[in-house]
C-alpha positions in Angstrom: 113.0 110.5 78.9 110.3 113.0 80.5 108.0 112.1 77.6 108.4 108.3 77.9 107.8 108.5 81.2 104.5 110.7 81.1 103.2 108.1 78.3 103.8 105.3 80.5 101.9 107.2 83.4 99.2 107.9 80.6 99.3 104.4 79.4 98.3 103.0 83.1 96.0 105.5 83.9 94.1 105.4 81.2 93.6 101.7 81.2 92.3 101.8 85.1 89.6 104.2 84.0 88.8 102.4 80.9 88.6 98.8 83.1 86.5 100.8 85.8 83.9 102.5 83.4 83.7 98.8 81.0 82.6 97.7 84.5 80.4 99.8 86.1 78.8 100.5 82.7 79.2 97.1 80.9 79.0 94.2 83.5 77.0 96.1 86.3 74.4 98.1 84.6 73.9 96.9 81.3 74.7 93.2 83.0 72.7 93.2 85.5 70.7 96.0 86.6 69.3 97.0 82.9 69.7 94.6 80.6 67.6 96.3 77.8 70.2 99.4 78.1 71.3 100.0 74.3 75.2 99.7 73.4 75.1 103.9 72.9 73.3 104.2 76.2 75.6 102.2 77.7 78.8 103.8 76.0 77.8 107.4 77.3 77.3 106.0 80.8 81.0 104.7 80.6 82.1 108.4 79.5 80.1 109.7 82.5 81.8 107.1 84.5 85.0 108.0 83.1 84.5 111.8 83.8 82.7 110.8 87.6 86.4 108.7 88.4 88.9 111.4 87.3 87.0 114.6 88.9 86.8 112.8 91.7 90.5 111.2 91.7 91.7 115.2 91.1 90.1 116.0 93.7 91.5 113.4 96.3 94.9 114.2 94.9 94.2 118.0 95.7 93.2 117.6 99.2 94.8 114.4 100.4 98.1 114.5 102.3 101.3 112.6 101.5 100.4 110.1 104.1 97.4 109.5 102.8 98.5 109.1 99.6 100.8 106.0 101.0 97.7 104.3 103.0 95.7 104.6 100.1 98.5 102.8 97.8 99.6 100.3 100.5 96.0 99.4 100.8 95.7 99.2 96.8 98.4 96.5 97.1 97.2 94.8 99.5 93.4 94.4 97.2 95.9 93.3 94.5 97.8 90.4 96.6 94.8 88.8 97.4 94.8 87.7 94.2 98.2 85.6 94.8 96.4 82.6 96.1 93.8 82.2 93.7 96.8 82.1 91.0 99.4 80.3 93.2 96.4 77.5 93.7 94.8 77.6 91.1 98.0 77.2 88.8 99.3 74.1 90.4 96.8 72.5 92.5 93.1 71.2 91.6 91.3 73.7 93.9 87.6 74.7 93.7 85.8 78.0 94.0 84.8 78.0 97.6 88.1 77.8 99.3 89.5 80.6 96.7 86.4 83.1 97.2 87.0 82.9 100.9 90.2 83.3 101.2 89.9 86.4 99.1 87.0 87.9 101.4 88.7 86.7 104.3 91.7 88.9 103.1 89.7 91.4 102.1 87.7 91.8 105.4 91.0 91.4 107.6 92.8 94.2 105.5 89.7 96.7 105.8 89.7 95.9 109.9 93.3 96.3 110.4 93.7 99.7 108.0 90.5 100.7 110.4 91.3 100.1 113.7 95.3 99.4 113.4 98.1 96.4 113.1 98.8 95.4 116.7 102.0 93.7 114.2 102.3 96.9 112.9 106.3 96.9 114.1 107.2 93.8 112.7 104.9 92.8 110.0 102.5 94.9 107.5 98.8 94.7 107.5 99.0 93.3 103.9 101.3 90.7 104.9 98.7 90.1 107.9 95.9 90.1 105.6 97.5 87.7 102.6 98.3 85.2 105.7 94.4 85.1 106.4 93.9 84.6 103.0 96.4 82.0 102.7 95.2 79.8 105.7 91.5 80.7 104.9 91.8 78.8 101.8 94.0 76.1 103.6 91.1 75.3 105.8 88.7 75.7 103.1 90.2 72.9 100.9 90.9 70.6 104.1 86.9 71.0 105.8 84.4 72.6 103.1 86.3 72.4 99.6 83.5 72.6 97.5 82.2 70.8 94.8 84.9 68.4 92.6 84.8 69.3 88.9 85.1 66.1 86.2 89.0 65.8 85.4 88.0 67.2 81.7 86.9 70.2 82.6 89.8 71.5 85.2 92.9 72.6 83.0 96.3 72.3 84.3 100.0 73.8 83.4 100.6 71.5 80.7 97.3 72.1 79.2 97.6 75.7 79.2 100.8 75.9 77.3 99.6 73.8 74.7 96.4 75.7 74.2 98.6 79.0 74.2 101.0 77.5 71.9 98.8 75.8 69.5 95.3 78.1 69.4 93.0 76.7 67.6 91.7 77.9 64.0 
């Protein structure tokens, strides 16, 4: 059980630091900032991002407290369920760019002011619940005063559409 566990823990963390170096190596420098960077240049700068992430993630597990620990994963959650909109929209209702990106921003900026200078909710509703509610009606007004611009029908894809292109991929 103890080893199942510690290969699950393994499993997670070593996709989150695979994801962050692909990134930062991948899509930011070799994406944008050098584009000429060569694929071995730009796998050693993943390594060193790799090694950069963990010394300094040991480090903040060393030195932070148990609270500190907790705000630190409540906020991680909270980064994650901005995301709910874009899928909860975007899943079911024809919805541009626009109103999605600033919901998400909206969320994002709420979240980082109320961690910052506190929930005056904080007794009866969570700062990520505060924040995913900004979101939420961010994107509400969005769509209803500056939605964006409308895509052609062909090129949106809807439920339907996406379990028959899961179901039958092509050749």
């Amino acid at each position: 059980m103890t080893c199942s566990c510690l290969a699950a823990i393994m499993s997670t963390a070593d996709s989150a630091l695979m994801g962050a170096s692909s990134i930062v190596s991948l899509d930011i420098f070799k994406g944008t900032l050098f584009p000429s960077m060569s694929k071995k240049n730009a796998v050693r700068f993943g390594e060193l991002t790799s090694v950069v992430i963990c010394s300094l993630a040991f480090f903040l597990g060393m030195f932070l407290s148990d609270d500190q620990m907790g705000v630190i994963i409540i906020f991680q959650n909270g980064m994650l369920m901005q995301l709910l909109p874009a899928f909860g929209f975007g899943l079911f209702w024809p919805i541009c760019e626009r109103p999605v990106c600033s919901g998400i921003v909206a969320g994002l900026v709420s979240l980082i002011i109320l961690t910052i200078t506190g929930n005056p909710l904080d007794g009866y509703v969570p700062a990520v619940n505060v924040s995913v509610f900004v979101n939420f009606l961010t994107v509400a007004l969005m769509c209803v005063f500056a939605p964006g611009p409308s895509r052609e029908k062909e090129e949106q894809l809807d439920v339907p559409q996406i379990r028959t292109s899961v179901t039958n991929p092509p050749p």
